[in-house]
N, C-alpha and C positions, 0 to 999 in steps of 0.2 A: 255544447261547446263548438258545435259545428254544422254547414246546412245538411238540409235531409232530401233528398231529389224524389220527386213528385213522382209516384206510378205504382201500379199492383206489383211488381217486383220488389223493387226499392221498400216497399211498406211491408215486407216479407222480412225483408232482412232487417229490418229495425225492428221488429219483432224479437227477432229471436236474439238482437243484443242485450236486448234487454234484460236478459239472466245473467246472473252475478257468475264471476268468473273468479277460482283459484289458481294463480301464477306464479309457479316456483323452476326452479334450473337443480337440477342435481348436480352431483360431485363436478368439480372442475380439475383434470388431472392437468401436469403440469407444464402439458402441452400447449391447452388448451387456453387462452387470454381474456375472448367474447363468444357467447353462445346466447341466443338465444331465448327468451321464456318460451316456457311453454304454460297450455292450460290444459290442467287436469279433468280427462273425460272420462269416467269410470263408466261399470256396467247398469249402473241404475241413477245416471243421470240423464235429466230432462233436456237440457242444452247440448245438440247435437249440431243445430245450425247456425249459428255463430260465426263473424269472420273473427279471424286468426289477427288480424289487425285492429279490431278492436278493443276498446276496453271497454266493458260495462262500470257502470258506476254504483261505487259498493264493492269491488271487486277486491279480494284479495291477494297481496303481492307477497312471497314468503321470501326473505333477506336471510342466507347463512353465513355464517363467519367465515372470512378471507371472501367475502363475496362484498359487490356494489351495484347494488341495481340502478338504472337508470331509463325512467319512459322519454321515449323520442314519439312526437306526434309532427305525423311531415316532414319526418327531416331535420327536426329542431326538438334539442333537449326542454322540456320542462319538470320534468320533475328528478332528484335524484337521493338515491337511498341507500348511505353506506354502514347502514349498525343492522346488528341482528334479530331478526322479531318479522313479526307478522304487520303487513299495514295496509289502512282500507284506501282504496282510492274513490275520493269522494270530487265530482268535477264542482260541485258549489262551493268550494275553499280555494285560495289562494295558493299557486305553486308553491311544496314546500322541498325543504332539504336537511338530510340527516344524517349528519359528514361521518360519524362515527370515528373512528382513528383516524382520517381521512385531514383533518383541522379545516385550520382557516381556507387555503389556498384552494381547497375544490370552492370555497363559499366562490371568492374572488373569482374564479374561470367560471361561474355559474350566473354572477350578475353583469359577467362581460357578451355572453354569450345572450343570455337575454330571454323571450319568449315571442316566436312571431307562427303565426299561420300563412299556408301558402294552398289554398284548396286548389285542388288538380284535377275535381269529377270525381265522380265511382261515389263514396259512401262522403266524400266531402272530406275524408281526415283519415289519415295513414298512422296506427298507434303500435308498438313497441316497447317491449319490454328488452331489453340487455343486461345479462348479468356479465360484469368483470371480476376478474381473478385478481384479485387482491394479496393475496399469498406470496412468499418469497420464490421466483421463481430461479430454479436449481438446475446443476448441472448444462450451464451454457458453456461449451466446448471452444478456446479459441487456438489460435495459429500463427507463427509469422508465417508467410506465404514468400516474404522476402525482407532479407538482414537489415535491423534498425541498427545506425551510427552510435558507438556509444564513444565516449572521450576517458581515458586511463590516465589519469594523473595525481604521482603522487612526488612530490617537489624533495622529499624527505631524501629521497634515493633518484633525485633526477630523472622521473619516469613521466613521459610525455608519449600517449599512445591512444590513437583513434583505430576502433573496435569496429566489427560488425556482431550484435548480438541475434541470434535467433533461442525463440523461446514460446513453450508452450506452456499451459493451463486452463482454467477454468472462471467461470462468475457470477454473480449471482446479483440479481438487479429483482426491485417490486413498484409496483403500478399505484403510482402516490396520487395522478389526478386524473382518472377514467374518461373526465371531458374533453379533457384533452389529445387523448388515445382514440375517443370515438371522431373527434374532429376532425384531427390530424392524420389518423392512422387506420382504423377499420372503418370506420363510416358506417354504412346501411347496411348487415351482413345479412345473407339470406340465411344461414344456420348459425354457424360457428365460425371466428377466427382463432389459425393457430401458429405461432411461434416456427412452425418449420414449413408446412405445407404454403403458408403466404409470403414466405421469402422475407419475414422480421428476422429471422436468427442474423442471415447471410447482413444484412442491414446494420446489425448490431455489431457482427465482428467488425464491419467495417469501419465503422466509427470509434470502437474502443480500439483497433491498432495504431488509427490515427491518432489518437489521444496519447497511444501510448508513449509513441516520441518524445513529445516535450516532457512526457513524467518522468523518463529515463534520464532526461536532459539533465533536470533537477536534482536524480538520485546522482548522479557522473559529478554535477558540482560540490558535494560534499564529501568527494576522492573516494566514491566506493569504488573498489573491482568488481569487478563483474560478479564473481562464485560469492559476495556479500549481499548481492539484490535481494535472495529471499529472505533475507532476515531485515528487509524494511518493504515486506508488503504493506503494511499498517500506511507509510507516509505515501507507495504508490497509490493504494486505493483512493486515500484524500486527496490528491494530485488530481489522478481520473478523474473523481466527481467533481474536479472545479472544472476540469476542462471539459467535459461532456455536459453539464449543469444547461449552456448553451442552446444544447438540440437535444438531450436525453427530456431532461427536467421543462423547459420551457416550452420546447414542442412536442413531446410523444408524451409527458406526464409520468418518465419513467426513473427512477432512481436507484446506481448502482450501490449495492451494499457489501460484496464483499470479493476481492481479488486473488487470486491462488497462481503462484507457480508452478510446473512440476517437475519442468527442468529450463536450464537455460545451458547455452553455450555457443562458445567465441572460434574462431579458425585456430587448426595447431600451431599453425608457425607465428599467429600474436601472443597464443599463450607461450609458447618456446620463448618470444621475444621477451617478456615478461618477467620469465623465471631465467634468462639468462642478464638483465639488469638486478633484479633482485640477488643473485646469487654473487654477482660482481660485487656489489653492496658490501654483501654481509664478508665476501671475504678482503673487502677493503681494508679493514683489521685487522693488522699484523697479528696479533694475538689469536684469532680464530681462520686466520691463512696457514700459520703456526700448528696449530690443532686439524686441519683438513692435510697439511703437507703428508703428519705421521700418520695417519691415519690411510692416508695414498699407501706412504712408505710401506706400511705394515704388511698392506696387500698386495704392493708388489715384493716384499719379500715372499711372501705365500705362492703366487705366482713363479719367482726364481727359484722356492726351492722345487718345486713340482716341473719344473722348464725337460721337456723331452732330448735336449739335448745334453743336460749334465745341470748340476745345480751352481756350478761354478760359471760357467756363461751365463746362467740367469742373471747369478749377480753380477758379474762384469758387464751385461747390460744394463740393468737397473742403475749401476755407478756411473755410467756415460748419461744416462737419461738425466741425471741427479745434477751433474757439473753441469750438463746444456741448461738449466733449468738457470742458475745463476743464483740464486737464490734459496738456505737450506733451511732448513726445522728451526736450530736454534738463532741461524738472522734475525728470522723472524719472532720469534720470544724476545729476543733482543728487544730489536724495532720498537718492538711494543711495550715493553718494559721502559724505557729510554721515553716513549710517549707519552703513559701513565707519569711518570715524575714528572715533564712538563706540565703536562695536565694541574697536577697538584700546587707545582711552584706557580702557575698564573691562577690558579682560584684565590680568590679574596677571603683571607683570616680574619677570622669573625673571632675575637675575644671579647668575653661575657667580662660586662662591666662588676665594679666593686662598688660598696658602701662605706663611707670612712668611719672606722670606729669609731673615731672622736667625736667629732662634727654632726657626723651623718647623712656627708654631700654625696650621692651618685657619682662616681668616676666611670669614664671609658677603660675598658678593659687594658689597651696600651701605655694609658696612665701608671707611674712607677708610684707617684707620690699624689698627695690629695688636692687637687685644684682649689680647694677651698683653705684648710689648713696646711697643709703641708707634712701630715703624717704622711708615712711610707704604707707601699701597699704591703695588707699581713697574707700571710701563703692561705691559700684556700686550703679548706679538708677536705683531700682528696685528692691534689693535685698542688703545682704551684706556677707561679707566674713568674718569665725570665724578666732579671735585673736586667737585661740588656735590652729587650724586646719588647718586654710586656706579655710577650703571649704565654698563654695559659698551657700548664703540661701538665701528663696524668702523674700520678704518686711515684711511681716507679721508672719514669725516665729518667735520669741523672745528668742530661745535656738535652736543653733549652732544642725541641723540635723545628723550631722554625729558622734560627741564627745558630744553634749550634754551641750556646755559652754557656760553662759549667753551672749545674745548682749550685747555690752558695749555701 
């Protein structure tokens, strides 16, 4: 597959390629992305002179799971091997490829990439084996470095509030298309590429903080608060992966799979801001103003009678606190008593229609008599319907709920 350069040296070393060669990579820790083949030289082997760059033909290549071998000759992929097993490499066959889990998408970056030679001298052809780490790779550490904007809106209780969130955890990303990774990102490695010592990690966070933004953007449009985010990791991760999809997935061949919070948090004085809208809210309700008033009251009786200067000035303060207030316990019971009945008198009365005994035309519940014949309406079991109104009351009330007019 390539020329052979003329001379009693040259013809030395094409000698000893000549011996079939075993090519496998051990364990890949998680550090660890591209490494390497190596060829197995034991103590009673014949082939000791062999370049490290070549492949003999015949040569065995061993493929382990979560691994993907790929030969590079010159610089250029031709051959690659993503399933597990043993396989010969034979140069009288056609490049082949064996995606394994790997699918379609390595075929596609395989027939884009192509097969060319570029001889440079020396033995006429520079060959390579790489194995990639295919496995989900774990424990990638990230950081805000500095507060991403988050927007606090919840229309229910008037709350309109832009955040700054910082927030840590972790993720966990696997290497979907190796040709792409070797293209793109390790290239020609003289041993090993790894994940921290080539400065991919720092690479990495960098890209998913930026991602992280517009995901937050999205989680803030559906009115979450802040201390709600981790409970839609699930919708951030999908987010990331669309936004990284771009340069994760289409240039490095990398894809994120799973996203982890471990903490998040906002400045005190928006969360103060927060809980003091929310708290306004809730005691907007004369009824549970009502309910927080006694509840003060209580403790500052407690307070008053414990007061170091007599228990009688406690409460003589407590009654001055009480009138400045303007407002006491049972106003506020009132208030909201007084609201509830409005409430009630503008909700719309829904009375459950009748069927005419006679006839047997459907009547609207407010109907006294039968729009079809003219029978009267008969009292239901279990309740009955005012002559005056039409609406429907249970058995036991003796004046019409709605207008007030005797059972007859």
């Amino acid at each position: 597959m390539g020329l052979i350069a003329a001379g009693i040296g040259s013809a030395a070393g094409v000698m000893a390629d000549q011996w079939k060669d075993f090519i496998y990579c051990d364990s890949l820790d998680s550090d660890t992305l591209v490494v390497k083949g190596q060829k197995r030289v034991g103590g009673r082997s014949s082939n000791r002179k062999g370049d490290d760059n070549i492949i003999s033909n015949g040569s065995v290549i061993a493929v382990n799971e979560g691994q993907c071998a790929v030969i590079v000759e010159t610089g250029e992929i031709v051959e690659v091997c993503a399933q597990a097993g043993q396989f010969v490499y034979d140069t009288s066959t056609e490049p082949s490829i064996f995606t394994g889990s790997l699918g379609e998408g390595i075929k596609a970056t395989f027939s884009q990439i192509g097969k060319r030679f570029a001889f440079g001298g020396g033995t006429g052809k520079d060959q390579r084996v790489y194995f990639f780490n295919t496995k989900t790779i774990l424990d990638n550490r990230y950081g805000t470095s500095t507060p991403i904007p988050f927007r606090v809106h919840d229309p229910e209780i008037g709350l309109r509030l832009t955040t700054q969130i910082r927030c840590n955890g972790t993720f966990t990303y696997t290497m979907t298309d190796p040709l792409l990774f070797y293209k793109n990102v390790s290239g020609n490695s003289s041993s090993r590429f790894t994940r921290s010592t080539d400065g991919f990690d720092a690479t990495l966070r960098s890209d998913l903080l930026t991602a992280l933004q517009p995901a937050l953007a999205k989680i803030s449009a559906q009115k979450v608060y802040p201390d709600e985010i981790p409970a839609h990791v699930l919708e951030l991760t999908q987010e990331l992966k669309r936004q990284l999809a771009p340069i994760w997935e289409a240039e490095y061949g990398i894809c994120i799979k799973q996203f982890a919070i471990n903490s998040i948090s906002i400045p005190p004085e928006d969360m103060e801001k927060i809980q003091n809208v929310e708290q306004a809210t809730t005691y907007s309700d004369p009824m549970r103003a009502g309910g927080y008033t006694v509840m003060q009251q209580g403790e500052a009786m407690k307070n008053a009678a414990s007061n170091s200067k007599g228990a009688m000035n406690g409460f003589i303060g407590m009654n001055m606190a009480q009138q400045a207030g303007g407002v006491n316990a049972a106003q506020l019971f009132e208030m909201g008593r007084q609201q509830q009945m409005q409430q009630q008198q503008q909700a719309p009365q829904q009375a459950d229609g009748w069927k005419c005994p006679r006839c047997g035309r459907d009547n609207p519940g407010e109907a006294n008599f039968c729009m079809g014949c003219g029978t009267g309406k008969p009292e239901v079991p279990g309740g009955w319907f005012c002559p005056n109104c039409g609406n429907r009351n249970s058995a036991e009330a003796n004046f019409c709920m709605k207008c007030g007019t005797a059972r007859s």
